[in-house]
N, C-alpha and C positions, 0 to 999 in steps of 0.2 A: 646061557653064559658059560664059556669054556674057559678052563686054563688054557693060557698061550707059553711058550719058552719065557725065561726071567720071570715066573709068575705073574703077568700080564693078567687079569680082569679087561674085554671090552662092554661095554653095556650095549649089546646089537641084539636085533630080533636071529641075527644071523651070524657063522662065522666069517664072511665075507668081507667085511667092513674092518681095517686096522687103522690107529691112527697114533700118530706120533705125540710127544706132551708137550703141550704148548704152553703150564703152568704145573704149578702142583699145591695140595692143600694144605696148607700148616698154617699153627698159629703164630707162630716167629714171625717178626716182622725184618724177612730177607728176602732178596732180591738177587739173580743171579744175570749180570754184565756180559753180553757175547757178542765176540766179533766176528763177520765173517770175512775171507781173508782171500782175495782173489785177481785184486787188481794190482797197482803198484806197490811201495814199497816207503815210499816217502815220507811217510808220520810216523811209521812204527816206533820209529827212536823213542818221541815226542809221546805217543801214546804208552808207552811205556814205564817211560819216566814223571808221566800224569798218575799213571796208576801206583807207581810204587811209593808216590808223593803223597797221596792219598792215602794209602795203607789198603788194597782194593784187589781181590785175586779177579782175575775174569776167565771167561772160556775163549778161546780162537780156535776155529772153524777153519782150518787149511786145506785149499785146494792144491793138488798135486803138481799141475803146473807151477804155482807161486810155490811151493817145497822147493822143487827146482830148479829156480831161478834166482831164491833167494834165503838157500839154507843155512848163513848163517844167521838170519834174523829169526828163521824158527828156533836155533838154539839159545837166540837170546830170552824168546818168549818162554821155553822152557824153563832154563837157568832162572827166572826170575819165580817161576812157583806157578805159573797161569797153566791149567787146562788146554789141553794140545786135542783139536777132535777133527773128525774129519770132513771134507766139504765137496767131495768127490774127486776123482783126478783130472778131468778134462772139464768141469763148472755143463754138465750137460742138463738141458731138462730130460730128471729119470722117466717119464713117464713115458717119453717118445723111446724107449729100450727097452732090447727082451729082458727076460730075466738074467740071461746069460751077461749081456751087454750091462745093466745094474751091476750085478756082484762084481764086473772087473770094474767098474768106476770106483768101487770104495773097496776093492783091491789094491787097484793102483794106485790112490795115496794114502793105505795103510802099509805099505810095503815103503812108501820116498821116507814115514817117519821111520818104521821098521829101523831101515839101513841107517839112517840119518842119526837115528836119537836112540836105537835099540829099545823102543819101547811098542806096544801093541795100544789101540785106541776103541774105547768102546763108545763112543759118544759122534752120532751121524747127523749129520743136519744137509738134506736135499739141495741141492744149487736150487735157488730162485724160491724156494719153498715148494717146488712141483714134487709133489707124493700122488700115488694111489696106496689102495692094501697089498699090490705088489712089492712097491718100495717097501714098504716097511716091515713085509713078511723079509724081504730079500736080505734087506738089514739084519733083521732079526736072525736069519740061519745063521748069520757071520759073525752071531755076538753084541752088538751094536742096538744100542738104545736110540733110537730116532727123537731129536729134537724140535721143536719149531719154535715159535715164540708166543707172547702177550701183550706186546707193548714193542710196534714195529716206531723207528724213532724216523724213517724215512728218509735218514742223512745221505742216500745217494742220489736225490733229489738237489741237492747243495741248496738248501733253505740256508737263513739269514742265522748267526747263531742264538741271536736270542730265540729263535722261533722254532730252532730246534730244540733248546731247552724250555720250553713251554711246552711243546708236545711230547716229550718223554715226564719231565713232571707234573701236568697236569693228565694224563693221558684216562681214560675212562675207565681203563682196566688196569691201570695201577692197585696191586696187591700183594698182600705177604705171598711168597711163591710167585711170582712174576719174575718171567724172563726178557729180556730187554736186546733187542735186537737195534747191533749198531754196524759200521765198516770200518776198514781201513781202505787206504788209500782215495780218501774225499780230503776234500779244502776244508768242512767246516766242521768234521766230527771233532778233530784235536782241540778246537778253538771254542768248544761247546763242553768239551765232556768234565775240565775241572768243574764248570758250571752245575752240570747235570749232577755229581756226584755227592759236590756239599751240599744241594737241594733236596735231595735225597734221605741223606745221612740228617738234615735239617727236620725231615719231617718221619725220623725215629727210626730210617730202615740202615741195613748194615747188608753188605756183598758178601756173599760166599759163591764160589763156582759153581759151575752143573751139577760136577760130581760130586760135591756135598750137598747139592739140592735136592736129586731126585732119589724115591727109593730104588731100592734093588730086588726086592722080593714083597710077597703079599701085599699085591698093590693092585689097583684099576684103573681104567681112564674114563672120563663121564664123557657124554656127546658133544662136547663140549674141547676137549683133549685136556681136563684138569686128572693130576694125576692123584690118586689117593690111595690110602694106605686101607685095606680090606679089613684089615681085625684095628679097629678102632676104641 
């Protein structure tokens, strides 16, 4: 068991093996909202205006293309208080790239918010969720806490809405520290997620971001990608 950068804990026979948090341990019963952000542009309003109706921060996950295409909706997502992270700049699977090739994908749209919002982003989440321990070492030189999730709601699939809100609410790994993986630009996430939220909030949990979910120092990931806290 080695220290890694950020004070990282992995539980490996080996240092080989990195893995991104897919969860983290507490007793809070909170739950952190994330969207990944790559295709159209169509519901952001809508999603937006769900979330602040709610009273509900969430994380968005922007892809560099979509920065570029549609920079003032990034600054609305900002203006509004939501987590700005990043989702690579071209939506590539990392694992088909050298290392070289990695660092400029989450170069290039740390640099679109950079110019865009003058701000720097620590928080990665892989297009498609394709990681090795590459990706995540690669993240990691850069600064960047690698994300993935707990509780995939599968809304790019375009299920029916109630059946998207039965699989995010009922979901098997619904837990305090779950991460919730959703999109924009689908037909049925806007039309589900008031659902999801007061369901949610119905059964005791409350939203906070990434960046208030994960720690930042003295921490581990179990085999599992639950992140915890070392001095307990």
């Amino acid at each position: 068991m080695k220290f890694l950068k950020h004070n990282v804990y992995v539980w490996s026979e080996s240092d080989a093996r990195k893995l991104p948090i897919y969860c983290v341990d507490t007793k809070k019963k909170v739950l952190s909202l994330t969207f990944d952000v790559a295709w159209g542009n169509e519901d952001m309003k809508e999603i937006l205006e769900i979330l602040k109706k709610e009273d509900v921060v969430a994380t968005f996950f922007f892809c560099g293309d979509w920065i570029r295409r549609f920079p003032e909706d990034v600054k609305c997502v900002s203006k509004a208080g939501h987590d700005i992270g990043n989702h690579g700049d071209r939506h590539k699977y990392m694992t088909k790239l050298s290392d070289q090739e990695q660092q400029e994908e989450i170069r290039g749209a740390d640099d679109k918010v950079k110019g865009l919002l003058g701000m720097s982003m620590d928080l990665f989440r892989p297009p498609y969720g394709d990681y090795d321990s590459r990706v995540i070492k690669n993240a990691e030189k850069m600064g960047y806490y690698s994300i993935q999730w707990s509780i995939d709601s599968l809304d790019w699939q375009e299920p029916q809405p109630e059946d998207l809100i039965k699989k995010v609410c009922e979901h098997k790994k619904l837990a305090p520290g779950g991460i919730i993986l959703m999109h924009t630009g689908t037909k049925c996430t806007k039309k589900a997620l008031p659902q999801i939220i007061r369901k949610l909030k119905e059964q005791g949990y409350t939203f906070v971001p990434i960046s208030k979910l994960i720690y930042r120092k003295h921490y581990r990931i179990n085999p599992e990608g639950k992140q915890m806290l070392f001095y307990q």
